[in-house]
Steps between C-alpha positions, in 0.01 A plus 500: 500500500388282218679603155588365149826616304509475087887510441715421213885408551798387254477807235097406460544152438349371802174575661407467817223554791486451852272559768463504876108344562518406920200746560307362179501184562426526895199696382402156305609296801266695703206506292537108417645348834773330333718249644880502467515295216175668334670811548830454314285396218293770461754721584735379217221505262462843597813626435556367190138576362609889624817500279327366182226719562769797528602371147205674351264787438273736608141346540681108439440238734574119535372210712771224592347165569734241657339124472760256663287208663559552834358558834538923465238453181490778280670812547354797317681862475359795335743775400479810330829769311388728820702307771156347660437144564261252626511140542325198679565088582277277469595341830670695700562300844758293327850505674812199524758486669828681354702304227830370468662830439301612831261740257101506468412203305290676248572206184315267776228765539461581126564215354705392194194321294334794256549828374580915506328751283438834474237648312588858377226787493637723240171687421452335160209287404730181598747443770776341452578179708820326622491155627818289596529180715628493888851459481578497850227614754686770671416762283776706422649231236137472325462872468825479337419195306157724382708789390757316318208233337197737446666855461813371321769727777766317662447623856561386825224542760552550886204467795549468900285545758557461918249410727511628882416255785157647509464473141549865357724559262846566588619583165410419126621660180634372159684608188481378118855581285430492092770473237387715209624420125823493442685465885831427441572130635779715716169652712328171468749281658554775738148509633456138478783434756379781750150399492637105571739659770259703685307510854083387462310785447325464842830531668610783311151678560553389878827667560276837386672546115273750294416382133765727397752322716323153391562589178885598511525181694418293215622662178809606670504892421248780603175467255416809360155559656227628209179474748429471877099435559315442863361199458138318737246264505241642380116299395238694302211307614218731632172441610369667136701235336319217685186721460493448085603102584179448741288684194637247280349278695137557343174572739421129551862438726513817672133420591648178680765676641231716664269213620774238594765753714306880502855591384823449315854493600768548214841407563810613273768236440773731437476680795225350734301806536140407592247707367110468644168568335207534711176366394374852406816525287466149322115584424603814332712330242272250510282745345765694295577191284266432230630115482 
């Protein structure tokens, strides 16, 4: 089962989370059809998107965008403090040949030629927005690069994700470690050499270690384990929401909709859920709007 950890370790001075996401993200490789390559993305994008979404509130939620230039597009994530996810590519039949270190070439797929941001809904009048450049393309060192840049933490960030033959998911999880003011440079140089010492993620998810054993693997002693949350993809489309988009429409373009097709076919980009309205349906809102 899918689950996220919020741990602290070193007498408080280091935070950390990890989480297990192989069901979440085959749920987004199902619903999108995504090819090997496709799939790492998203999935990494997932995973971290998760963890900073685990870094806040009650009603909170954020939106990652990750711009790099290449063939994969954009890759959008949604994430909430409740554990739940959703995410889409813009193309996602995009898949290479493994790279020189025999992984997923996901730089190739992402590209190395724009930017990351995340846009924070905090439930004040403005949200707050983090942008930083594409350091590197696979992910995990720009969502550190973002946290270190935009949030000011020095934190290391780490997402994996295995693909099956017949292009499930095998395994994907991930784990972000943050130094808190005033770690000794004893802990710092300690964590620095395990994290430049240790397995990829994606083997250490592969060989089955829960984010409590990720976690011990890279800081070196057991973490002291605050929060354990279940953790999905989850969209909140519904066929109201695309209801009160269609009225927003105004009479004169639902009126088309009616004469060109009879009927309308909505189709959610998180999640690819299609939603249908019948020509009785679209004549009724049709009628309903006063636009």
């Amino acid at each position: 089962m899918d689950y996220l950890i919020k741990a602290i370790a070193y007498d408080g001075k280091v935070r950390a989370y990890a989480a297990r996401t192989t069901d979440m993200v085959n749920e987004a490789q199902r619903r999108h059809d995504t090819w090997p390559t496709a799939s790492a993305a998203i999935g990494r994008t997932m995973t971290a998107s998760l963890m900073l979404g685990a870094m806040m509130k009650g009603e909170d939620k954020l939106t990652v965008k990750i711009e790099g230039g290449g063939p994969i597009g954009a890759i959008i994530a949604d994430a909430n403090a409740k554990g739940e996810v959703r995410a889409y590519v813009t193309n996602p039949h995009v898949h290479f040949d493994l790279n020189e270190q025999g992984k997923l070439d996901v730089r190739r797929a992402v590209g190395t030629d724009g930017t990351l941001s995340v846009v924070k809904d905090l439930g004040l009048r403005d949200y707050f927005t983090g942008q930083v450049e594409i350091v590197s393309g696979e992910l995990g060192d720009d969502f550190t690069y973002y946290l270190v840049s935009s949030e000011q933490v020095p934190s290391s960030v780490g997402v994996g994700v295995l693909v099956n033959p017949d292009n499930t998911i095998l395994a994907s999880g991930g784990f972000i470690i943050q130094l808190l003011p005033g770690t000794d440079e004893e802990t710092i140089s300690t964590i620095e050499k395990r994290l430049s010492q240790i397995e990829p993620i994606s083997k250490l998810i592969q060989k089955g270690l829960t984010p409590e054993e990720i976690l011990e693997e890279v800081l070196g002693q057991k973490p002291d384990v605050l929060e354990n949350m279940p953790v999905k993809f989850h969209c909140s489309c519904s066929k109201d929401r695309f209801e009160a988009a269609i009225l927003g429409l105004g009479k004169k373009e639902i009126q088309d909709m009616i004469e060109e097709d009879g009927k309308a076919e909505a189709v959610c980009h998180f999640c690819n859920e299609k939603y249908l309205f019948t020509k009785e349906e679209l004549e009724e809102l049709r009628d309903e709007t006063t636009r």
